[in-house]
C-alpha positions in Angstrom: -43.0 263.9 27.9 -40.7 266.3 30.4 -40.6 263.8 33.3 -39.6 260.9 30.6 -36.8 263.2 29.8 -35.8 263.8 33.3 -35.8 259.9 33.5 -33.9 259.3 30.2 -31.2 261.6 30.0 -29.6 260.4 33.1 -29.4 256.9 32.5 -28.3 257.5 28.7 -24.9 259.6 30.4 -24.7 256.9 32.8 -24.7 254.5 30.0 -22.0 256.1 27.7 -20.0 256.5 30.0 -20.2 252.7 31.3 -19.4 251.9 27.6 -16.3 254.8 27.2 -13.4 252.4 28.8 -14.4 249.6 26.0 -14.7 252.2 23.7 -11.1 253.3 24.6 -9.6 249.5 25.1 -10.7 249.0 21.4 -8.8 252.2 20.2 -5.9 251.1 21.4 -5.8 247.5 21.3 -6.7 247.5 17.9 -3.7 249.1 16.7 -2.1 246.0 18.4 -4.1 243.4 16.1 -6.8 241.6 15.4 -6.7 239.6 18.3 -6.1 241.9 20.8 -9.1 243.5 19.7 -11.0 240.3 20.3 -10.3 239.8 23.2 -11.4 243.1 24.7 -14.5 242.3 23.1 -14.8 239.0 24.8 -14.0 240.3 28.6 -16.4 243.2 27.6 -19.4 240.4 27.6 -18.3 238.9 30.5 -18.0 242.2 32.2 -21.4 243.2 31.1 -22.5 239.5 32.5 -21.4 240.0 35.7 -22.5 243.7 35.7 -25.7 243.9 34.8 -27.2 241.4 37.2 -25.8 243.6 40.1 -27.5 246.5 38.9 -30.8 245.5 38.1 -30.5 244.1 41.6 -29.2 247.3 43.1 -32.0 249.7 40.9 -34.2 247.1 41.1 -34.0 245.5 45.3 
């Protein structure tokens, strides 16, 4: 279970912090409206589209 850790903990920091700008964006765009707020939610799937393809290839190749 200790090297599972060592495995998991990493990558679970490396995601939150992937996902703190969005989380941010949100906080402030949503005191701008409702369709500010959509539309950071929108790029963030295209972002993640783009993104996550380059690093499975870069973990992954």
């Amino acid at each position: 279970m200790g090297n599972i850790w060592h495995l998991a903990f990493p990558m679970s920091i490396s995601s939150l912090l992937m996902a703190l700008p969005t989380t941010l964006d949100m906080f402030w765009m949503g005191k701008l409206g409702v369709a500010a707020l959509a539309s950071v939610g929108i790029v963030q799937s295209l972002r993640m589209a783009i993104i996550s393809p380059i690093i499975g290839l870069s973990v992954g190749g």
